[in-house]
N, C-alpha and C positions, 0 to 999 in steps of 0.2 A: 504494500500500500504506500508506502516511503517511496518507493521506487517511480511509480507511479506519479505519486505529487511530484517529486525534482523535477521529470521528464516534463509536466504539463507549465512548470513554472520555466523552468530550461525552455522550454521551446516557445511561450511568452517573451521570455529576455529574447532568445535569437529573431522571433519574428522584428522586434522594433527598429529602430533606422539610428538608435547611436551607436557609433563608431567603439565601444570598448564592452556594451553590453554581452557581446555572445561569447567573449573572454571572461566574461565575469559569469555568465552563465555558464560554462565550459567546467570554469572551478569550483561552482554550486556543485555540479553532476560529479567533479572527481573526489569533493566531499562526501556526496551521499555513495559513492561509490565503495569508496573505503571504508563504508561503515557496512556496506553490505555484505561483500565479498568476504568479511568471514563465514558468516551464516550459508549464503548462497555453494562455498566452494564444497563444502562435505555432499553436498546433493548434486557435484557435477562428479566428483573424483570418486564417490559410493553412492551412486544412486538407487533409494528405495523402490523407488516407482520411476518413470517415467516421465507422468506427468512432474515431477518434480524436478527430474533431471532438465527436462527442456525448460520450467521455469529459473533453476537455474544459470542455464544457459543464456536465458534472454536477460537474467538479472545481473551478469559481469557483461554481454556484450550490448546490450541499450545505453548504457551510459558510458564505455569505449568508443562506439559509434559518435553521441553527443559530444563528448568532449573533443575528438578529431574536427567535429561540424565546424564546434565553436569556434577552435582555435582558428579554424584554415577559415572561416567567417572574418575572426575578427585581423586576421593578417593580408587579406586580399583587399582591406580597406573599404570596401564597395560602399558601407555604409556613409551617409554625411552624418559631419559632424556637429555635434552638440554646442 
């Protein structure tokens, strides 16, 4: 459910048009990242079920994904500036 909020706040920050937001969002997601990924890793490296596994998986790579977004967002400058 954590995972979920970053991602909908994250991709809030990255939608808007200043230039350092999706940096700043980028390192929201590598926070909530690093809070996840010990929980998430026993369910990818011993997986119970399945179902678990693949949540898992989408719980280390959803916010791997976002935080590349952000960065490569916030360094191609596209945005104007605040």
């Amino acid at each position: 459910m954590l995972l979920f909020g970053n991602l909908v706040l994250s991709g809030a920050l990255l939608a808007t048009r200043w230039r350092w937001l999706p940096a700043i969002a980028a390192l929201f997601m590598l926070a909530g990242m690093l809070g996840t990924v010990p929980h998430d890793l026993p369910d990818v490296t011993h997986p119970v079920s399945a179902i678990r596994f693949v949540f898992g998986v989408l719980g280390i790579l959803v916010p791997i994904i976002a935080i590349i977004l952000g960065a490569a967002d916030a360094l191609t400058a596209r945005h104007a500036a605040s």
